[in-house]
C-alpha positions as CSV (number, residue, x, y, z in Angstrom):
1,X,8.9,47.8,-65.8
2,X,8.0,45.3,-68.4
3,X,11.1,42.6,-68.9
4,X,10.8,39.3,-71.0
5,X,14.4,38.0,-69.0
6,X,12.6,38.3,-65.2
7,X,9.9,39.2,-62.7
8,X,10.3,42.3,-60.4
9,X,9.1,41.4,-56.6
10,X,8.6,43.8,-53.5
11,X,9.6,42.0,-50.7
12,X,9.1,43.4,-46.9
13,X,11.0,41.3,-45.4
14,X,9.0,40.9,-41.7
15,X,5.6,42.2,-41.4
16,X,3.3,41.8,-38.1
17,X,0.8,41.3,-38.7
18,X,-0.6,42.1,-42.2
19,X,-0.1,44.6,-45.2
20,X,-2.3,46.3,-47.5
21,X,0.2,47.1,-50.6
22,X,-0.4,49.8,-53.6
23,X,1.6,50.9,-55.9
24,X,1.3,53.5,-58.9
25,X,-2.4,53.6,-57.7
26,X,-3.0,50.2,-58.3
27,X,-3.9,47.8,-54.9
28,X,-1.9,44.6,-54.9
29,X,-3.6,43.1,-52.2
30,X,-3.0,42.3,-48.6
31,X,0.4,40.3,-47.8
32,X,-1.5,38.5,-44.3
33,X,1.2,35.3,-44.2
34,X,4.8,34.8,-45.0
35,X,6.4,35.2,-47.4
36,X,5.3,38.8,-47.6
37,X,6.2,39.7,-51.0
38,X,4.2,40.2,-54.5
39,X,4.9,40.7,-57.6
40,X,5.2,44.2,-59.0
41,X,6.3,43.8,-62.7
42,X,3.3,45.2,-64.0
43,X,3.0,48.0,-62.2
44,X,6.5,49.1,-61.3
45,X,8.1,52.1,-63.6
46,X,11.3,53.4,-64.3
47,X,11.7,56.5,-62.3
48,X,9.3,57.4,-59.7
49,X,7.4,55.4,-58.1
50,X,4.4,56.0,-55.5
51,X,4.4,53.4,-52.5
52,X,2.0,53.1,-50.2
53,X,2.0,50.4,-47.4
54,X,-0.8,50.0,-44.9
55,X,0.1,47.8,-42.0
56,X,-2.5,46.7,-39.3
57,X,-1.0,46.8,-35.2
58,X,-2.0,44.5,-32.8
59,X,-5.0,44.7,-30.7
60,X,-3.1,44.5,-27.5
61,X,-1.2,46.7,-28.3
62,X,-3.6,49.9,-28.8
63,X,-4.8,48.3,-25.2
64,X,-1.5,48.9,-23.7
65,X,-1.4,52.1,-25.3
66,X,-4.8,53.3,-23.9
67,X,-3.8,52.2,-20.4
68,X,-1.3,54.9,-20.2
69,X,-4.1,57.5,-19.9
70,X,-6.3,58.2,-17.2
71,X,-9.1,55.6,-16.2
72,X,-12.6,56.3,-17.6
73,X,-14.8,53.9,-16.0
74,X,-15.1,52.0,-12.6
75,X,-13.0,49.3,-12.2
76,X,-12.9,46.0,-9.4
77,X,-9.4,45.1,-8.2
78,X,-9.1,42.4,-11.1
79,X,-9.7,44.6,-13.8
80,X,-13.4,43.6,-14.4
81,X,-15.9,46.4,-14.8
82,X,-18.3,47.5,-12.0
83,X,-20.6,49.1,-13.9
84,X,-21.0,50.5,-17.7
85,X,-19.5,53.8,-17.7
86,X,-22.2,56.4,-18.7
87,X,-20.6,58.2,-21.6
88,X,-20.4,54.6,-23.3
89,X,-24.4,54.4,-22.8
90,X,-24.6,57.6,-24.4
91,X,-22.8,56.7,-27.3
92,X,-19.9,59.3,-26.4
93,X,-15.9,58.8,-26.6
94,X,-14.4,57.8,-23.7
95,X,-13.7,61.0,-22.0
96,X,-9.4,60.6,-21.2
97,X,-9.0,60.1,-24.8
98,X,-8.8,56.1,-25.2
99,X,-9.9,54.6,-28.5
100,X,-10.6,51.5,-27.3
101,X,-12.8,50.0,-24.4
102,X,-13.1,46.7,-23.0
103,X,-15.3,45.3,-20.0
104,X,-12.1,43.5,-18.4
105,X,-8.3,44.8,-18.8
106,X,-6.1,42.0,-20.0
107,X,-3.2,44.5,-20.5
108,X,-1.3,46.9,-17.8
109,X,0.4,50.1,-18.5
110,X,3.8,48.1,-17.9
111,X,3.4,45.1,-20.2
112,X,5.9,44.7,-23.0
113,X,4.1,45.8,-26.4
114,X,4.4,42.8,-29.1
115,X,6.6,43.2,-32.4
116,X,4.1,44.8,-34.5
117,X,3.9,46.5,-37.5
118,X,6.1,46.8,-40.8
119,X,9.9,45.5,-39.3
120,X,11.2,44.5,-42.8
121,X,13.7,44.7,-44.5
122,X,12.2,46.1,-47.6
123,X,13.6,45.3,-51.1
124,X,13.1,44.8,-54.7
125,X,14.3,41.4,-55.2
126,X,14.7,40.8,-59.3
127,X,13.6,37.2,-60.1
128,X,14.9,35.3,-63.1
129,X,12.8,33.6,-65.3
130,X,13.2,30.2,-66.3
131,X,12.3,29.3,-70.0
132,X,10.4,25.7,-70.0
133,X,10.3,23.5,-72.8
C-alpha cells in the first residue's frame, strides 16, 4: 500500500508484555515497549492481508495456571521443595501435566492472574506526511 501523501501504521493499542508482528510473510519485529505500533506501508496490500501476531504471557501466570492441577512433587508447608521429585531427575515431564516447575511456589491456585497478553485495541492508524523544506 505504497502512498507518496502518508505512512500506514498498525497500532495494538495495549500489549502485555511483548509482540512478535508479521505481515504478508514479512517479520516486523517485536513491539516490547510502548507505543506498540510499526509501520506497515511497505508491506500492507490492498485486499487481503495475512496477520500474524505473537504475544508472550507472563511467567506467573503459566505458574498460576499449573497450580490448578494436581501436585507432582513433595512440598514443606511454605511452598519450598523437600526433595527433587524423581521424574525431574529422569528428565521426564511432570507427571499431572504442568509445563513449568519451580523449587519454591510463589503463586497459589487463588491468586489473581496479571493483565497479559494482546488487550489492544487494534487499528490501522493512517499517518500524514509532512513535506519539509
Amino acid at each position: 500500500m505504497q502512498s507518496d501523501s502518508c505512512r500506514l501504521d498498525l497500532d495494538l493499542g495495549d500489549v502485555q508484555v511483548m509482540a512478535r508482528v508479521k505481515l504478508n510473510g514479512k517479520d516486523l519485529g517485536t513491539l516490547w515497549k510502548p507505543p506498540f505500533r510499526v509501520n506497515i506501508t511497505d508491506v500492507a496490500k490492498i485486499g487481503d492481508n495475512e496477520l500474524e501476531i505473537q504475544v508472550v504471557n507472563l511467567w506467573p501466570n503459566r505458574l498460576i495456571g499449573d497450580e490448578q492441577l494436581p501436585e507432582d512433587s513433595e512440598r514443606n508447608a511454605n511452598g519450598t521443595l523437600k526433595a527433587w521429585p524423581q521424574w525431574l531427575l529422569d528428565g521426564q515431564p511432570s507427571p499431572t501435566g504442568r509445563l513449568t516447575f519451580t523449587s519454591w511456589r510463589l503463586w497459589k491456585k487463588d491468586d489473581a492472574l496479571l493483565p497479559s497478553g494482546l488487550l489492544g485495541p487494534v487499528m490501522l492508524r493512517r499517518v500524514p506526511c509532512i513535506p519539509m523544506k
